[in-house]
C-alpha positions in Angstrom: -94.1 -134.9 -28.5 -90.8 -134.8 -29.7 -89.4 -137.4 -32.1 -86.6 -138.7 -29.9 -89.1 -139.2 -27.3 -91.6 -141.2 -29.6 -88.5 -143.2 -30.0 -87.5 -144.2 -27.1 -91.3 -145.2 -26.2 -91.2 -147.6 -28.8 -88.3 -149.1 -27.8 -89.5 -148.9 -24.0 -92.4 -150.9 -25.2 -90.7 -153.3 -27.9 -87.7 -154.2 -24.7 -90.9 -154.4 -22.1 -93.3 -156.9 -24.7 -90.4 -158.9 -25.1 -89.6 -159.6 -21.7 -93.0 -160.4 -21.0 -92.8 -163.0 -23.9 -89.7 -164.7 -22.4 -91.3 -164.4 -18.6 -94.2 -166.3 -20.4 -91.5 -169.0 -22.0 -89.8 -169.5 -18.9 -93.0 -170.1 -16.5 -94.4 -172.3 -19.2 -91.0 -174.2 -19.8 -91.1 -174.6 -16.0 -94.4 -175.6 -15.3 -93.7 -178.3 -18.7 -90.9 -180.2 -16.5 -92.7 -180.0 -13.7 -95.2 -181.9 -15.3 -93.2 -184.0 -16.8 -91.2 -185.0 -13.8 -94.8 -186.4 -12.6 -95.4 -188.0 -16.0 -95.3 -191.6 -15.8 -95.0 -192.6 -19.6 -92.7 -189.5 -19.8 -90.5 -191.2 -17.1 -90.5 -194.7 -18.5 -89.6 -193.1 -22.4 -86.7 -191.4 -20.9 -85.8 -194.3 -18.6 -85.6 -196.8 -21.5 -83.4 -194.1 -23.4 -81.1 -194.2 -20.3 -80.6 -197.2 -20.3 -80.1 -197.7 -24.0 -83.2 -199.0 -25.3 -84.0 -198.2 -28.7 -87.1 -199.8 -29.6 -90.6 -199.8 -27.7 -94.0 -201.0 -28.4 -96.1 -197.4 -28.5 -93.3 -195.2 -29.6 -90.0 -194.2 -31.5 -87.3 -194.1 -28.8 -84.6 -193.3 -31.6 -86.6 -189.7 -32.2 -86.9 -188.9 -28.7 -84.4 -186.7 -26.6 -84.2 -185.0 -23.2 -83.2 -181.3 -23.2 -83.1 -179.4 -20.4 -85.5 -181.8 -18.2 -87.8 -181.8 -21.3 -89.1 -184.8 -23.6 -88.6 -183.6 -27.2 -90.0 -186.1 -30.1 -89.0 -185.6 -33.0 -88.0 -182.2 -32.5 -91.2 -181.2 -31.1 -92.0 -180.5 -27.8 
């Protein structure tokens, strides 16, 4: 086989196994707000931040955020 050809395999296959990894990303980031749209503590944390709340009972309001229709706390999802 020649080497240019070797090449461009490898790349074929690094450019493919990446696109599966971000296929994989964007059905689990989907399937994540799904579930948290059905989530009922997930709802009442990011109600509460809506509406200003900063303190709760079971958790740290001022370390959780909303990005793109997800729940992060404290910078984990």
């Amino acid at each position: 086989m020649p080497e240019e050809n070797f090449e461009t395999l490898q790349v074929l296959q690094v450019n493919t196994t990446e696109t599966m990894k971000l296929q994989i990303y964007k059905e689990l980031l989907s399937e994540i707000r799904e579930q948290s749209a059905k989530d009922k503590e997930v709802r009442e944390i990011l109600g509460k931040k809506a509406s200003g709340n900063t303190r709760d009972g079971k958790i740290a309001l001022g370390l959780c955020e909303e990005k793109e229709g997800v729940l992060i706390y404290d910078c984990l999802i």
